[in-house]
N, C-alpha and C positions, 0 to 999 in steps of 0.2 A: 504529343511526344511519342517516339515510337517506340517500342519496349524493346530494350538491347542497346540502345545509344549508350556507350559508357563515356561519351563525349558531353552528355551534359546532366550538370552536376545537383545534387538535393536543392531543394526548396523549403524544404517542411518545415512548420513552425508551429508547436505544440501551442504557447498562448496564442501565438494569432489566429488560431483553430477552437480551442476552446476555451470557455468564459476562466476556468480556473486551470493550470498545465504548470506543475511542480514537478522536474524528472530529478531533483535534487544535486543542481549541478554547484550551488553555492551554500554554505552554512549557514540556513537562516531558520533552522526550527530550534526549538530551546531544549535540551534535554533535561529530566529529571527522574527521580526515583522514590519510593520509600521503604523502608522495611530490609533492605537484603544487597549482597552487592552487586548490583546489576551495574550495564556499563553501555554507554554510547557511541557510537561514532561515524561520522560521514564517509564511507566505507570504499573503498575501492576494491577490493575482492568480491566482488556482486554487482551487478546495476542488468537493468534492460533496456535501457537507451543513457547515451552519451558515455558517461565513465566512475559516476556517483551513483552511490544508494543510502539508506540511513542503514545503520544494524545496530541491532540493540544482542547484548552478552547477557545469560544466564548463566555464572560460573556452575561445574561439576564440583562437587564436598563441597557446597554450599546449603546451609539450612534458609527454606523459606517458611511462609505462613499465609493464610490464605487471605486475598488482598493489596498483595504484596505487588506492585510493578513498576516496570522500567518504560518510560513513554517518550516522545519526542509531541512539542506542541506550539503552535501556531495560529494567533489569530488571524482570520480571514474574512471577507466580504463575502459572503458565500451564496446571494444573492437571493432573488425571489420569484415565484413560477413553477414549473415543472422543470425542476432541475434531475442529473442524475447525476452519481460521481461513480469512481473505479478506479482502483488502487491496485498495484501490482505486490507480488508478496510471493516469501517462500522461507523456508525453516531447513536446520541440520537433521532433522530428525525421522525418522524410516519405522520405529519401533510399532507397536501396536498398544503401548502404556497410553491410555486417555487420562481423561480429569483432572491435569496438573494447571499445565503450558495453555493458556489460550492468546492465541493472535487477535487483537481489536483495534478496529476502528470508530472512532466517536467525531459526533459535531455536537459542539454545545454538550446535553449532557445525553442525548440519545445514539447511542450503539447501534453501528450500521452494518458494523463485520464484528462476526463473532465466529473464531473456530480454533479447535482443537491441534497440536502440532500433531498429532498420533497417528497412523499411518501416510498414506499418501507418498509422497514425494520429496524429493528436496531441487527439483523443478520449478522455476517461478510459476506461479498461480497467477488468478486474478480476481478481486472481488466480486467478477459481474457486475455489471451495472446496474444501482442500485438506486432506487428512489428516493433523495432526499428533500422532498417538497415541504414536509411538515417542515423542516428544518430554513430560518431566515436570518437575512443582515448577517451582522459582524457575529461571529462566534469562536470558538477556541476549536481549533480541529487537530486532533490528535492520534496514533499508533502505538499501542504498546503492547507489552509482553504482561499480560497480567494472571496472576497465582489463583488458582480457581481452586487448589486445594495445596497447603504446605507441602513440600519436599522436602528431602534433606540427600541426594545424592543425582540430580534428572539434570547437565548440564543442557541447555541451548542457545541454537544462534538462531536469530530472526531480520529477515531483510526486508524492507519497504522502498517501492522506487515510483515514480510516473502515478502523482496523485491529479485524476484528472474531475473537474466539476462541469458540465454541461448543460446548455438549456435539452427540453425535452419534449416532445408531442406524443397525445395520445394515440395514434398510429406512428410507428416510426419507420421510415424508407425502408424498402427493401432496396435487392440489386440484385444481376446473376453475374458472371463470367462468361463470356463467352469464343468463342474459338478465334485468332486470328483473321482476317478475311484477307484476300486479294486485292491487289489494287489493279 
């Protein structure tokens, strides 16, 4: 294909590409919560492919406790080998308050993303790709907003989009770019 053809049209196909490719185009994670009023929803104000994301709501004058989260969960075949997975993600939040608000990632019962909303961005992120070999078969894979210390006044929003699972090798390909040529 020659680059610049606007004559011919996508291919791409996330699952036929990799073993697990959720860009959360349909409602099929479960939400849940405990402790506080957090809130869920299959989001159209966010995504990084297609037109969905999931977002999970921290209201502002709301009291929490440490413990306390808002998750969305899904069990999955999540396979076996050297796999890796990577999640895309991003928060409202700009400030430099840490040790409230942590964004996580879990399979089964091991946490794979763990990070703070407190500076940074409110730019989608990415988890990097992350080695989940220890982790096999059918498990519960889950996202949420979880309270690493009580508030009582730190609203947040949190989005997750494009959960991808992949097989993996201990060298993994490179590439380069390189310049046009002549024909």
């Amino acid at each position: 294909m020659y680059y610049g053809n606007t004559s011919v049209g996508t291919t791409s196909s996330g699952s036929a590409t990799f073993d697990i490719f959720d860009d959360y185009e349909s409602d099929s994670w479960t939400y849940s919560e405990n402790g506080a009023s957090f809130s869920g929803s299959l989001a159209t104000d966010a995504w990084v492919s297609a037109s969905h994301g999931y977002k999970l709501v921290y209201p502002s004058s709301t009291s929490s406790s440490a413990g306390y989260y808002g998750r969305y969960t899904k069990p999955l075949d999540v396979g076996s080998g050297s796999r890796k997975m990577r999640m895309s993600v991003k928060d409202s939040y700009t400030g430099g308050t840490s040790g409230y608000h942590k964004k996580q990632v879990y399979i089964g019962a091991t946490k794979y993303y763990d990070a703070d909303v407190s500076g940074g961005t409110t730019d989608w992120t990415d988890t990097g790709w992350v080695n989940i070999s220890s982790t096999t078969g059918n498990q519960n894979v889950y996202f949420q907003i979880y309270e690493n210390s009580g508030v009582g006044n730190f609203g947040i929003n949190v989005w997750y989009d494009n959960l991808i699972i992949r097989k993996s090798a201990s060298s993994e390909p490179t590439g380069s770019i390189v310049s046009e040529q002549s024909c």
